[in-house]
mmCIF file of the protein (N, C-alpha, C, O) and its ligand, coordinates in Angstrom:
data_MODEL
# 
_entry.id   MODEL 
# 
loop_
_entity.id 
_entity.type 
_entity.pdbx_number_of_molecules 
1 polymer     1 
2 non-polymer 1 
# 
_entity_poly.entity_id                      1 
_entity_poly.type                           'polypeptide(L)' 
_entity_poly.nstd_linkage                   no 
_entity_poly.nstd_monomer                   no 
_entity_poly.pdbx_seq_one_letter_code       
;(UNK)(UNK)(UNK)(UNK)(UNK)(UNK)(UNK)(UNK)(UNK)(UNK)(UNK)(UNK)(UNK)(UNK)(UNK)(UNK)
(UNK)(UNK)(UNK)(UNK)(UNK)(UNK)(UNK)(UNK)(UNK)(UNK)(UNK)(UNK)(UNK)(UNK)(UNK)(UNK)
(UNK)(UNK)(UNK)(UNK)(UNK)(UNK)(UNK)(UNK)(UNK)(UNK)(UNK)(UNK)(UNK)(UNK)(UNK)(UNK)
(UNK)(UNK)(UNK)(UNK)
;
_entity_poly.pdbx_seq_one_letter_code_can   XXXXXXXXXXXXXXXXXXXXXXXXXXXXXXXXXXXXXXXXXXXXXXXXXXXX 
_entity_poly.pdbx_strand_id                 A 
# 
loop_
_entity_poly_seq.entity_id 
_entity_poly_seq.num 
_entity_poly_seq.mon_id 
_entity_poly_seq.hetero 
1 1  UNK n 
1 2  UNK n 
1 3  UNK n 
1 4  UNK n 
1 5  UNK n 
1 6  UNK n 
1 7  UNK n 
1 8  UNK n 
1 9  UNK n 
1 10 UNK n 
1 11 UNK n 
1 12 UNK n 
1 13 UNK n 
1 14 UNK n 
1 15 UNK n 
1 16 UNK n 
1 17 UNK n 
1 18 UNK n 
1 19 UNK n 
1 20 UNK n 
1 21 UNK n 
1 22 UNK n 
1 23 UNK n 
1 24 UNK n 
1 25 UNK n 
1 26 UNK n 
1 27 UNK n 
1 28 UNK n 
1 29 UNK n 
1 30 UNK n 
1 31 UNK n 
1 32 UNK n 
1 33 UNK n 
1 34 UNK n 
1 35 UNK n 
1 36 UNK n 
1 37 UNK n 
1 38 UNK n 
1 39 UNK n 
1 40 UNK n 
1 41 UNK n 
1 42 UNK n 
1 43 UNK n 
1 44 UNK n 
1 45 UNK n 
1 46 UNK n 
1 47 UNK n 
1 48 UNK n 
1 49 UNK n 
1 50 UNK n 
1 51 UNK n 
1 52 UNK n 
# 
loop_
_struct_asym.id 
_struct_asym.entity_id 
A 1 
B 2 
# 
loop_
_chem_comp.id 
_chem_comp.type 
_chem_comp.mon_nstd_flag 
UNK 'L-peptide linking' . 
ZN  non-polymer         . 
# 
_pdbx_entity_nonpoly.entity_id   2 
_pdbx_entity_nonpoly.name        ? 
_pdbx_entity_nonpoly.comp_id     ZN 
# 
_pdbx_nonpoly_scheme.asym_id         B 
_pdbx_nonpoly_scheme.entity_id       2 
_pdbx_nonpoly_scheme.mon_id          ZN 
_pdbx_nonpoly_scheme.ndb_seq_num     1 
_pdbx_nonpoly_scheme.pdb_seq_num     101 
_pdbx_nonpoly_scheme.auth_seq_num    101 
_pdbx_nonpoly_scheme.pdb_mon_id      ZN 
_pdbx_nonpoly_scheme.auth_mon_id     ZN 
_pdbx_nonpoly_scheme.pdb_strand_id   A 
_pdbx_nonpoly_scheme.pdb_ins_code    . 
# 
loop_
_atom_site.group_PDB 
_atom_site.id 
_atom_site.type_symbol 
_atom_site.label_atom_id 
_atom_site.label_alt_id 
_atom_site.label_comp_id 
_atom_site.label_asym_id 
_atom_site.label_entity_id 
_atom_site.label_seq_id 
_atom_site.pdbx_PDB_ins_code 
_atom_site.Cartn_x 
_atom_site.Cartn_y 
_atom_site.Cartn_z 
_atom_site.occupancy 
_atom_site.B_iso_or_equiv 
_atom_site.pdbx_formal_charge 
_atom_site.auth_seq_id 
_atom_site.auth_comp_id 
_atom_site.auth_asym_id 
_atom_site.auth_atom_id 
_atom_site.pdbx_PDB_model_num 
ATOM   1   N  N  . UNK A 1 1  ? -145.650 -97.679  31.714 1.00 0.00 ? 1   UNK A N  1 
ATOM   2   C  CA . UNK A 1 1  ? -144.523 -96.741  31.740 1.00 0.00 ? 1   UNK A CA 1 
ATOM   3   C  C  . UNK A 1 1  ? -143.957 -96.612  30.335 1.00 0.00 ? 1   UNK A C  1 
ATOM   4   O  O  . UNK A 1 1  ? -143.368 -97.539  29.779 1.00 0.00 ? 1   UNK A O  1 
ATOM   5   N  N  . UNK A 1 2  ? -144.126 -95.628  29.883 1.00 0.00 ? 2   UNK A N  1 
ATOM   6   C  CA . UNK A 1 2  ? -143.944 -95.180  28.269 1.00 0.00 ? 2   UNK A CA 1 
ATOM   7   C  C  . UNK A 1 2  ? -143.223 -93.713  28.322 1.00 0.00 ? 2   UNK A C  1 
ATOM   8   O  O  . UNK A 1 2  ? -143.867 -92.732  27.948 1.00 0.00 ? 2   UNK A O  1 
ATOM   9   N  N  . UNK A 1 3  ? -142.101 -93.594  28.714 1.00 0.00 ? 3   UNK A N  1 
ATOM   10  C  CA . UNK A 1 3  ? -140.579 -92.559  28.725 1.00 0.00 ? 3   UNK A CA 1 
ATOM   11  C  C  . UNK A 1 3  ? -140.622 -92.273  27.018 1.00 0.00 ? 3   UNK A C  1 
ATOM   12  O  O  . UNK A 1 3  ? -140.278 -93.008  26.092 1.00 0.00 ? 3   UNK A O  1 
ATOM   13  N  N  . UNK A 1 4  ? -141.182 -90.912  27.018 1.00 0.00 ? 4   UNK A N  1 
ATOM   14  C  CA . UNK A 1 4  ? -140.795 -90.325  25.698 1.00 0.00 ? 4   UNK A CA 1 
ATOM   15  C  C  . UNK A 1 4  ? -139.152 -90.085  25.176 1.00 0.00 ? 4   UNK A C  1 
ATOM   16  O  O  . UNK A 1 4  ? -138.269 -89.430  25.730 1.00 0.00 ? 4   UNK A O  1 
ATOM   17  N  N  . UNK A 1 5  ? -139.103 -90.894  23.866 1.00 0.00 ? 5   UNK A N  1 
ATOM   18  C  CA . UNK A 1 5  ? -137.677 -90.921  23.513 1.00 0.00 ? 5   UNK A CA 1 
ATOM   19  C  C  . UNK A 1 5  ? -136.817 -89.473  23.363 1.00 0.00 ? 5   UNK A C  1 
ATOM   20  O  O  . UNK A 1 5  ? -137.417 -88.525  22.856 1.00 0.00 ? 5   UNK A O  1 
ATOM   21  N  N  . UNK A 1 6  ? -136.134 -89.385  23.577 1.00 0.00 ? 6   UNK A N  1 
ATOM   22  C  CA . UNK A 1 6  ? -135.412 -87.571  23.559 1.00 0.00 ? 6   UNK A CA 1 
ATOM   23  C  C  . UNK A 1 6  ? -135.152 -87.896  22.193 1.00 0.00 ? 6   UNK A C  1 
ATOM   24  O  O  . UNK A 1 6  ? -135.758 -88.749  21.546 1.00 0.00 ? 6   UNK A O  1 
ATOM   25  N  N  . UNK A 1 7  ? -133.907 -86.931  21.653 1.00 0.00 ? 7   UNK A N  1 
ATOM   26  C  CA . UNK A 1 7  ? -133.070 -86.809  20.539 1.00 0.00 ? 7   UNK A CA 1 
ATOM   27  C  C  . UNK A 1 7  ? -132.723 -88.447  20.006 1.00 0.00 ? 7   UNK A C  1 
ATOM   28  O  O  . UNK A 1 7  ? -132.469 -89.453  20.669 1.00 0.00 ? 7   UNK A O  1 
ATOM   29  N  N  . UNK A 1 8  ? -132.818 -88.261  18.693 1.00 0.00 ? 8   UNK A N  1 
ATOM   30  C  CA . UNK A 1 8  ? -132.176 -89.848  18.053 1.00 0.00 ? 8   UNK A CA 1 
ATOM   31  C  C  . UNK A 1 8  ? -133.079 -90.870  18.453 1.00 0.00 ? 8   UNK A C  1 
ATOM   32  O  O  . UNK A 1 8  ? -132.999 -91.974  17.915 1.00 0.00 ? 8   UNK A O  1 
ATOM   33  N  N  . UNK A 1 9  ? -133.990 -90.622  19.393 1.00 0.00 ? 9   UNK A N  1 
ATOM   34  C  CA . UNK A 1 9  ? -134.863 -91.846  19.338 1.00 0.00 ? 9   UNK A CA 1 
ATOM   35  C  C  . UNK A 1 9  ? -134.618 -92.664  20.774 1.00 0.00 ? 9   UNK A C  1 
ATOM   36  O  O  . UNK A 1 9  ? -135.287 -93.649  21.085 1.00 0.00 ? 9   UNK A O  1 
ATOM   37  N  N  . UNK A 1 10 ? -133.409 -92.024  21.713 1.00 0.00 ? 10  UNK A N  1 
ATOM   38  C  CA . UNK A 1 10 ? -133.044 -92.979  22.453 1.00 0.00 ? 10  UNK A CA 1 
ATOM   39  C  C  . UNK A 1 10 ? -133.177 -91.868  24.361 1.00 0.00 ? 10  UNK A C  1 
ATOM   40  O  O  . UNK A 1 10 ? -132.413 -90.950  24.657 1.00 0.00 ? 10  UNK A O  1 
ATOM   41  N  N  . UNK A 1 11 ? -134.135 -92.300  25.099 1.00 0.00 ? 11  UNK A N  1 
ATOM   42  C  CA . UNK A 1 11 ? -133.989 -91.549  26.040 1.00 0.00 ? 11  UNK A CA 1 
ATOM   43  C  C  . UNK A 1 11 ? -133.448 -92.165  27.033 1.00 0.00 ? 11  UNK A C  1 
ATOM   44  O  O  . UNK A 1 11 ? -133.519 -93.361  27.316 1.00 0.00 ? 11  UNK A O  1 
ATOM   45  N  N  . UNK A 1 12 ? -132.527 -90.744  27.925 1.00 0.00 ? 12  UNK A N  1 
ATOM   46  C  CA . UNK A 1 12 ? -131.512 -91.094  28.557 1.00 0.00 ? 12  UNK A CA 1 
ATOM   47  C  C  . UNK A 1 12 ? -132.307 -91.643  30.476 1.00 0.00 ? 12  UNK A C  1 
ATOM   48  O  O  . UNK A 1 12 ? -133.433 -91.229  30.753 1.00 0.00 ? 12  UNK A O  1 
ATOM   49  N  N  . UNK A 1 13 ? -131.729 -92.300  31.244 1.00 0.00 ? 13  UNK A N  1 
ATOM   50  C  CA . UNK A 1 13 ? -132.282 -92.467  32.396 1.00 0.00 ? 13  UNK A CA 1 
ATOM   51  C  C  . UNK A 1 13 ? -131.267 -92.078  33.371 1.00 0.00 ? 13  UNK A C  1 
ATOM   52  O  O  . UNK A 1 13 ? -130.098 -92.456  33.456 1.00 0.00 ? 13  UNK A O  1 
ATOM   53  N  N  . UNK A 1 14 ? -132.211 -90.896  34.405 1.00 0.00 ? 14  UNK A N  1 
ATOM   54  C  CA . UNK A 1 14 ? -131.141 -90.462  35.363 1.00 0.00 ? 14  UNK A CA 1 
ATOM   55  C  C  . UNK A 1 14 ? -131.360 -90.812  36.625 1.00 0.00 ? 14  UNK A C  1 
ATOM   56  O  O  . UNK A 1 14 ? -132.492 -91.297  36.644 1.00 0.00 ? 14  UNK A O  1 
ATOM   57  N  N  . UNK A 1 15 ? -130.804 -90.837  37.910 1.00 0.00 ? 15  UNK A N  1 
ATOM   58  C  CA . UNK A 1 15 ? -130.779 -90.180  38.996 1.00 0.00 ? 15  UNK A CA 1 
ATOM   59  C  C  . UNK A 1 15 ? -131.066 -89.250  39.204 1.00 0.00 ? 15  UNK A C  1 
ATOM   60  O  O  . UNK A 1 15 ? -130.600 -88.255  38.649 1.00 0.00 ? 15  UNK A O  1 
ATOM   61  N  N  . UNK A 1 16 ? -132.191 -89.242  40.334 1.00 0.00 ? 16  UNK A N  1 
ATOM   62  C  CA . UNK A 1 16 ? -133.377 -88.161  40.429 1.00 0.00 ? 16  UNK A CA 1 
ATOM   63  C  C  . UNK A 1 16 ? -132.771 -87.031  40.855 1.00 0.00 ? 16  UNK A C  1 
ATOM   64  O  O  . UNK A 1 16 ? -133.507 -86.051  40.966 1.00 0.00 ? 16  UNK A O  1 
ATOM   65  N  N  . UNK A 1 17 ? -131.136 -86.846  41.239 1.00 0.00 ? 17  UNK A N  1 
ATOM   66  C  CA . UNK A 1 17 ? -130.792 -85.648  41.922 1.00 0.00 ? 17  UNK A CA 1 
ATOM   67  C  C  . UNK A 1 17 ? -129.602 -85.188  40.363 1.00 0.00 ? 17  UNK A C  1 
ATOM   68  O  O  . UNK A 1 17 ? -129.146 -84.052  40.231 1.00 0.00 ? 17  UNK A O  1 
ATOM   69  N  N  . UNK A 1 18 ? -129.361 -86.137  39.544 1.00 0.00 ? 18  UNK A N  1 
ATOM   70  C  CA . UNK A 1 18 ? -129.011 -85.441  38.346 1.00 0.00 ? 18  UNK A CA 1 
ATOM   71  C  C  . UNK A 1 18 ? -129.944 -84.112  37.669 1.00 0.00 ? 18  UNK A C  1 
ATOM   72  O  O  . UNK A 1 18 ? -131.145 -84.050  37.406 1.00 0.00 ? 18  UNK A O  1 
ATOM   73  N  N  . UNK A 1 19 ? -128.484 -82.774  37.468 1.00 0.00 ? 19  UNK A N  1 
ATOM   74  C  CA . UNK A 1 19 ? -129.362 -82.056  36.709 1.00 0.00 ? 19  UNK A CA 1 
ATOM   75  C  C  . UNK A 1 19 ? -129.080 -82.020  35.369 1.00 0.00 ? 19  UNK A C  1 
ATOM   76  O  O  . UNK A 1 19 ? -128.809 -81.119  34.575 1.00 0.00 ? 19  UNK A O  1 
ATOM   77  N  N  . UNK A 1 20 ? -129.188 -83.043  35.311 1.00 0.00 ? 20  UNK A N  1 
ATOM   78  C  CA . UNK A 1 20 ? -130.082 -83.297  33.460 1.00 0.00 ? 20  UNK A CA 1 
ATOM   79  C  C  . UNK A 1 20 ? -130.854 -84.364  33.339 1.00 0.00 ? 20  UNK A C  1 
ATOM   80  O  O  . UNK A 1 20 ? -131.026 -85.107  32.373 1.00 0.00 ? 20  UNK A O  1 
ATOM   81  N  N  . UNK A 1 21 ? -131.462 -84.379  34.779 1.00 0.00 ? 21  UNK A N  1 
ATOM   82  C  CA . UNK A 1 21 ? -132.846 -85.459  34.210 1.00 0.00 ? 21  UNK A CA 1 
ATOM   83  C  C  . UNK A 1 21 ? -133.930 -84.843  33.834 1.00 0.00 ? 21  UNK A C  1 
ATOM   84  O  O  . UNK A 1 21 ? -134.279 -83.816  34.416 1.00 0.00 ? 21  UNK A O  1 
ATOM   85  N  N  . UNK A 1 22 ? -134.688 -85.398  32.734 1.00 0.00 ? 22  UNK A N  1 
ATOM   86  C  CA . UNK A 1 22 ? -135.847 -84.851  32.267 1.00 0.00 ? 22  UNK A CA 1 
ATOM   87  C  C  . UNK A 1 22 ? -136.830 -85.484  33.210 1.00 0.00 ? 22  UNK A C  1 
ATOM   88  O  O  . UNK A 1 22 ? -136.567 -86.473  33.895 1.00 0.00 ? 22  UNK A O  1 
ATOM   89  N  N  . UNK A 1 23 ? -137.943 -84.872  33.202 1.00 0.00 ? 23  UNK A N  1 
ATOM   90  C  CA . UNK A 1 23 ? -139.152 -84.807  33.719 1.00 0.00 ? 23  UNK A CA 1 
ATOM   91  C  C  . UNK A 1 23 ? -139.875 -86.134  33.947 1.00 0.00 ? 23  UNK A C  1 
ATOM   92  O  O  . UNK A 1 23 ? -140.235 -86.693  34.983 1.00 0.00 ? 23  UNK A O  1 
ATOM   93  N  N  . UNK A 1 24 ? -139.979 -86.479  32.598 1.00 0.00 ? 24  UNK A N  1 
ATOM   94  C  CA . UNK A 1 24 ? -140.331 -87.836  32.292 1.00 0.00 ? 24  UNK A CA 1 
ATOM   95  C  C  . UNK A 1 24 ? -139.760 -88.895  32.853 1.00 0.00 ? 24  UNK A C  1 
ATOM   96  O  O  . UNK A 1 24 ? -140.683 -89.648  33.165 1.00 0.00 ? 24  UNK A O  1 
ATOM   97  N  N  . UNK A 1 25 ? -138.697 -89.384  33.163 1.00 0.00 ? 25  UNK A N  1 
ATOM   98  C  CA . UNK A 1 25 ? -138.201 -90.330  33.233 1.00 0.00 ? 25  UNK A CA 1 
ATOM   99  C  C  . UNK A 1 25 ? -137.104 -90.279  34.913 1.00 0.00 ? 25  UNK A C  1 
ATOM   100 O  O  . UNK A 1 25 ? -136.322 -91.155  35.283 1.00 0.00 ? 25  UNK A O  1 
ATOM   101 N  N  . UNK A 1 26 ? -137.355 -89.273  35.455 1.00 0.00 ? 26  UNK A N  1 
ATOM   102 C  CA . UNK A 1 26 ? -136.457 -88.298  36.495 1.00 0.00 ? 26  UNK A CA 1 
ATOM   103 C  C  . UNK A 1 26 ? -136.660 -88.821  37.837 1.00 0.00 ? 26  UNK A C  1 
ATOM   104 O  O  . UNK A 1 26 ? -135.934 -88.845  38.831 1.00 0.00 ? 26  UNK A O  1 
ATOM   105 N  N  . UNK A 1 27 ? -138.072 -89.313  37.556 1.00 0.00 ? 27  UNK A N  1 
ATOM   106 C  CA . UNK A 1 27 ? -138.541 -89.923  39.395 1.00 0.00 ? 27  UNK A CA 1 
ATOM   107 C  C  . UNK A 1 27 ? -138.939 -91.372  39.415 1.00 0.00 ? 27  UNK A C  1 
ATOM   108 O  O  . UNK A 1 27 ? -139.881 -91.892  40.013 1.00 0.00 ? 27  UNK A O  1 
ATOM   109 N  N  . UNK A 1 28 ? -138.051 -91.904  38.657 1.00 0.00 ? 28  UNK A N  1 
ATOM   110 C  CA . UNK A 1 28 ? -138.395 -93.415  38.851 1.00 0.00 ? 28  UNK A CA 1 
ATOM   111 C  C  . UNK A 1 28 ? -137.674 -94.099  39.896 1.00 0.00 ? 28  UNK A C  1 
ATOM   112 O  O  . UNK A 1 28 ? -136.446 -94.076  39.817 1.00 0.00 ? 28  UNK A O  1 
ATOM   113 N  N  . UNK A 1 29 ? -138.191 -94.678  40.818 1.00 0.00 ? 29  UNK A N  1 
ATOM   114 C  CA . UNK A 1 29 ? -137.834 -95.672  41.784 1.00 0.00 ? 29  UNK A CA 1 
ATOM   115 C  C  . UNK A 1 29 ? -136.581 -96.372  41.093 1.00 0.00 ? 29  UNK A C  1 
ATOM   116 O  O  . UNK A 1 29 ? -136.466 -96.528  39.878 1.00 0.00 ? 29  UNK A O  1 
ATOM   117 N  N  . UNK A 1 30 ? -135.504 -96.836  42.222 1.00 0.00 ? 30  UNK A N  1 
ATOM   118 C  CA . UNK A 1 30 ? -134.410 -97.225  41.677 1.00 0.00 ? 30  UNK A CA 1 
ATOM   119 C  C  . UNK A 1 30 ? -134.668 -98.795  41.068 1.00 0.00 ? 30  UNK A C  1 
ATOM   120 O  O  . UNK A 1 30 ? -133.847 -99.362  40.346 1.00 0.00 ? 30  UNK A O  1 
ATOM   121 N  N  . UNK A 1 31 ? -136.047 -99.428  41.523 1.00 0.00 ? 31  UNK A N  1 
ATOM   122 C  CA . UNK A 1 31 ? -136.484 -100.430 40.919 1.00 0.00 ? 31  UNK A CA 1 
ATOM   123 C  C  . UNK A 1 31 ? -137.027 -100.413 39.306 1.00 0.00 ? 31  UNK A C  1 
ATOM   124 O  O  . UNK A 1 31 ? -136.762 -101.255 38.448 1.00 0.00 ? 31  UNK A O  1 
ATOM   125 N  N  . UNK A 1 32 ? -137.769 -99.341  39.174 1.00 0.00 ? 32  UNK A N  1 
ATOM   126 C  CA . UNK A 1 32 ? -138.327 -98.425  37.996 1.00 0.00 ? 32  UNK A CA 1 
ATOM   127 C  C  . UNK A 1 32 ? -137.084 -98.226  37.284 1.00 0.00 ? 32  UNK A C  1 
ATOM   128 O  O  . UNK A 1 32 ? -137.010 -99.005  36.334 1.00 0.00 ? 32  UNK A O  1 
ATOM   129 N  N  . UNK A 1 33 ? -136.223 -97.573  37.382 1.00 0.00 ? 33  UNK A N  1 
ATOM   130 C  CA . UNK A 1 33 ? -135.010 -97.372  36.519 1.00 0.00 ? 33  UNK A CA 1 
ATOM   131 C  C  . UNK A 1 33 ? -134.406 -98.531  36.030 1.00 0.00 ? 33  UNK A C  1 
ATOM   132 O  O  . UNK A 1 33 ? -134.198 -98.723  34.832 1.00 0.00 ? 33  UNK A O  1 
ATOM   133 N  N  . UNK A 1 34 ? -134.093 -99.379  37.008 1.00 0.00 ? 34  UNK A N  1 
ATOM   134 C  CA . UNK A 1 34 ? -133.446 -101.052 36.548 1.00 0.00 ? 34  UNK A CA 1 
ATOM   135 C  C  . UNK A 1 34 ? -134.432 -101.616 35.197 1.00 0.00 ? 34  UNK A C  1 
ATOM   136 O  O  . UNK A 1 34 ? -134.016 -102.261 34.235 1.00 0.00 ? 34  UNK A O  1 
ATOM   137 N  N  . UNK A 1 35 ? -135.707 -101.211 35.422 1.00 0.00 ? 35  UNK A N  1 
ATOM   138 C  CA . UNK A 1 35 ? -136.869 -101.910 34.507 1.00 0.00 ? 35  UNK A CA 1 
ATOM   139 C  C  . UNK A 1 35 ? -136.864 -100.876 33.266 1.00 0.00 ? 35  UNK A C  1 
ATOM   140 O  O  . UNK A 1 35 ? -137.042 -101.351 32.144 1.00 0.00 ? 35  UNK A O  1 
ATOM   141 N  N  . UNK A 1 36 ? -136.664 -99.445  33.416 1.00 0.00 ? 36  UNK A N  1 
ATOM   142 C  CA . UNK A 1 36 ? -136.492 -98.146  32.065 1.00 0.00 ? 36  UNK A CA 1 
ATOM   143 C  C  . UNK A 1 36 ? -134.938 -98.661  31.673 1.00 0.00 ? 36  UNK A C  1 
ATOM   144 O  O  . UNK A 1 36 ? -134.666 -98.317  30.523 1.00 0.00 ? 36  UNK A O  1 
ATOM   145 N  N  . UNK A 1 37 ? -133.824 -99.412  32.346 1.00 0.00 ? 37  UNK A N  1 
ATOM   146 C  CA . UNK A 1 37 ? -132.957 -99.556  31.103 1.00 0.00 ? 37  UNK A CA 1 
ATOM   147 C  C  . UNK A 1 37 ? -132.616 -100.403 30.510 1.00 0.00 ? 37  UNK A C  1 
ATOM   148 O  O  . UNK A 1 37 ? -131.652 -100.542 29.757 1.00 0.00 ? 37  UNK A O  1 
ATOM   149 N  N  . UNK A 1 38 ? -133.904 -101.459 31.011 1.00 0.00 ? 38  UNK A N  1 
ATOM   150 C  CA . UNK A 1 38 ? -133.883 -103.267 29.749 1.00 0.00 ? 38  UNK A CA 1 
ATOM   151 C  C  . UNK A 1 38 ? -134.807 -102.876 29.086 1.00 0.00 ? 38  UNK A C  1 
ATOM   152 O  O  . UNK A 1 38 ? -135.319 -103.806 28.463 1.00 0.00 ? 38  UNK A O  1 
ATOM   153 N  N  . UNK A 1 39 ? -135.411 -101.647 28.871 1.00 0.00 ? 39  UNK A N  1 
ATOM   154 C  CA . UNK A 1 39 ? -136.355 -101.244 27.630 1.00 0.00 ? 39  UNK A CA 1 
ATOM   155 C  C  . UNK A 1 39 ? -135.197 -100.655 26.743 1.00 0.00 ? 39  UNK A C  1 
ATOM   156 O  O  . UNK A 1 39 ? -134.109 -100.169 27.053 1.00 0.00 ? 39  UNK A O  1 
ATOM   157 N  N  . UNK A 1 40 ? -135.856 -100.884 25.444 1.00 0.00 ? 40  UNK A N  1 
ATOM   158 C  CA . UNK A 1 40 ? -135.543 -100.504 24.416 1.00 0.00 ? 40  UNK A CA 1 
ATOM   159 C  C  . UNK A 1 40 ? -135.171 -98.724  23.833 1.00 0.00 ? 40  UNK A C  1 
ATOM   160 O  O  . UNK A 1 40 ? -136.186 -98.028  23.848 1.00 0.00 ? 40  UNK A O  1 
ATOM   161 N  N  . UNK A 1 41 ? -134.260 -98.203  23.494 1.00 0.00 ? 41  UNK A N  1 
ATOM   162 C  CA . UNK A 1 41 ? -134.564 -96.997  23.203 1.00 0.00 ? 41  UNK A CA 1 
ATOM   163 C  C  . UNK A 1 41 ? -134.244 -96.124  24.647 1.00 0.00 ? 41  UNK A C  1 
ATOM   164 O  O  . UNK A 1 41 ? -134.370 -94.902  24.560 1.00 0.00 ? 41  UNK A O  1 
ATOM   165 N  N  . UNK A 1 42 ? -133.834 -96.701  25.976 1.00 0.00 ? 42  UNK A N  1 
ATOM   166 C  CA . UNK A 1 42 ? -133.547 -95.858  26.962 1.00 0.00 ? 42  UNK A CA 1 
ATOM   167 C  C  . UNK A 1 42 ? -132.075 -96.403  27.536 1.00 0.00 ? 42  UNK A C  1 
ATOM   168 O  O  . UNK A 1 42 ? -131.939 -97.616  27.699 1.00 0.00 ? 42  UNK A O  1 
ATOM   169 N  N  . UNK A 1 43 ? -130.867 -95.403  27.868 1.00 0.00 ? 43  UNK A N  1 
ATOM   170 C  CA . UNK A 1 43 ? -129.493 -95.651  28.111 1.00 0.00 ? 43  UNK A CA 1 
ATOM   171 C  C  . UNK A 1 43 ? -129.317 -94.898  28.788 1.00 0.00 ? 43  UNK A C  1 
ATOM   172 O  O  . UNK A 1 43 ? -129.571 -93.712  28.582 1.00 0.00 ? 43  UNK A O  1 
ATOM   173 N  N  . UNK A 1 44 ? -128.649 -95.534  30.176 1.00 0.00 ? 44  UNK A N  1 
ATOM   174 C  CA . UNK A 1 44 ? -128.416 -94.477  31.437 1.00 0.00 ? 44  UNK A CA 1 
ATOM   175 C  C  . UNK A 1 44 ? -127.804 -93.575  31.082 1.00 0.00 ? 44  UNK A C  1 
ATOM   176 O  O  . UNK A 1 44 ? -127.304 -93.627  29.959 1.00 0.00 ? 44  UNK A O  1 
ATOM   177 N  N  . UNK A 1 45 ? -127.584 -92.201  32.063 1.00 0.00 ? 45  UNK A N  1 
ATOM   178 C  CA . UNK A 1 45 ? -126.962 -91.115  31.891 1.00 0.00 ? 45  UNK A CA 1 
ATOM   179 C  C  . UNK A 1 45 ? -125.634 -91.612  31.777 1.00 0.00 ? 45  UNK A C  1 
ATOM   180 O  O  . UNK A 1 45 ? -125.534 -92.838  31.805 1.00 0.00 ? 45  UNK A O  1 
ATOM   181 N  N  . UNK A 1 46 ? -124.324 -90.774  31.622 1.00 0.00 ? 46  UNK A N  1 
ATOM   182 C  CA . UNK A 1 46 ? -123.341 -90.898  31.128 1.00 0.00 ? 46  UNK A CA 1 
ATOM   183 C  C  . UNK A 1 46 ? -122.712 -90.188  32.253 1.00 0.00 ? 46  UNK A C  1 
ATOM   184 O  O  . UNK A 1 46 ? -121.610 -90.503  32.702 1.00 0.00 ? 46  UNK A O  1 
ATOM   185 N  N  . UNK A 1 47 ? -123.697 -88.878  32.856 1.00 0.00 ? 47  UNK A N  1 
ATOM   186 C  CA . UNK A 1 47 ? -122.797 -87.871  34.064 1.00 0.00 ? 47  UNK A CA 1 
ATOM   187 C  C  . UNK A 1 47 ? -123.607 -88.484  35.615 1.00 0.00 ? 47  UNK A C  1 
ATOM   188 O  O  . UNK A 1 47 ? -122.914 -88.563  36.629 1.00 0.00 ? 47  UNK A O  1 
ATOM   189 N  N  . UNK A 1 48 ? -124.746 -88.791  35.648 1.00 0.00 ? 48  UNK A N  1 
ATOM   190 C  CA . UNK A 1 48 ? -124.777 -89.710  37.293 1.00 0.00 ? 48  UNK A CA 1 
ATOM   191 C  C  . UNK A 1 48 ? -124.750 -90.864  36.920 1.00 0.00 ? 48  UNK A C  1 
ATOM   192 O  O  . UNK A 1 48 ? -124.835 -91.384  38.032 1.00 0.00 ? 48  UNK A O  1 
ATOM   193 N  N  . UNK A 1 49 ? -124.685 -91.944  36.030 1.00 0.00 ? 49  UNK A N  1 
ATOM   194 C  CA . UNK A 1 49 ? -124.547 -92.978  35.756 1.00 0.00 ? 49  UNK A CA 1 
ATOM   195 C  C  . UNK A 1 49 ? -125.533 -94.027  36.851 1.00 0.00 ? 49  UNK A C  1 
ATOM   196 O  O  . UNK A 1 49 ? -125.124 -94.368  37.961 1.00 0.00 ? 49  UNK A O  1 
ATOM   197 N  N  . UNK A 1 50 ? -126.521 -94.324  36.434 1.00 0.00 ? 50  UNK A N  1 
ATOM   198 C  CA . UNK A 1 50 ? -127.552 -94.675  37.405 1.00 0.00 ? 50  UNK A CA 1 
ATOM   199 C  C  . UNK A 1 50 ? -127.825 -96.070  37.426 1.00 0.00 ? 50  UNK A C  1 
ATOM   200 O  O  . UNK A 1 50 ? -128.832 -96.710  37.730 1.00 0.00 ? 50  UNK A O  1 
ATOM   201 N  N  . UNK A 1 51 ? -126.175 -96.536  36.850 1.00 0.00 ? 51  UNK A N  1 
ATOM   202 C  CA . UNK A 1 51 ? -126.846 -97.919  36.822 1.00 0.00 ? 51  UNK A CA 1 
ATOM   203 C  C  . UNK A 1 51 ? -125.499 -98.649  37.907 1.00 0.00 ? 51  UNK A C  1 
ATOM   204 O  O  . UNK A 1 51 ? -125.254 -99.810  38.235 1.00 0.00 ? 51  UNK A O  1 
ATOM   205 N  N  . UNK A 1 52 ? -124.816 -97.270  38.234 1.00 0.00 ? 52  UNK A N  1 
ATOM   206 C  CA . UNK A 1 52 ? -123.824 -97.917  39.056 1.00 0.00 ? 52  UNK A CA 1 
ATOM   207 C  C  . UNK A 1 52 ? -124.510 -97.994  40.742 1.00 0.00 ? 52  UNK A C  1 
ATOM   208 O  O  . UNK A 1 52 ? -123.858 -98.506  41.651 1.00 0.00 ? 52  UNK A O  1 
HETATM 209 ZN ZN . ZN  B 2 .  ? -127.968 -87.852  34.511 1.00 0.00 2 101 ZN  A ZN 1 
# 
C-alpha cells in the first residue's frame, strides 16, 4: 500500500463517504486507514476526520 503523496508531500486520509477523498487512498478499510495514518507523509482529513 503506497498512497501517492498530494500537495507538500503529505497525503490526506479520508472517509470513504467524504467528498474530498481522493481515489487513491478513499477505499481503505477502517483497519487500512488506522495503518495509512502511522505512515509517514499521510494526515487524516480535517472535514470527516477519520480518525475519530
Ligand atoms: Zn475528508
Amino acid at each position: 500500500m503506497q498512497p501517492s503523496p498530494a500537495d507538500g508531500g503529505v497525503a490526506l486520509l479520508h472517509r470513504a463517504n467524504c467528498g474530498l477523498y481522493t481515489k487513491e487512498i478513499g477505499c481503505l478499510s477502517a483497519t487500512e486507514g488506522q495503518i495509512a495514518m502511522a505512515a509517514p507523509g499521510i494526515e487524516p482529513c480535517q472535514v470527516c476526520r477519520p480518525q475519530d
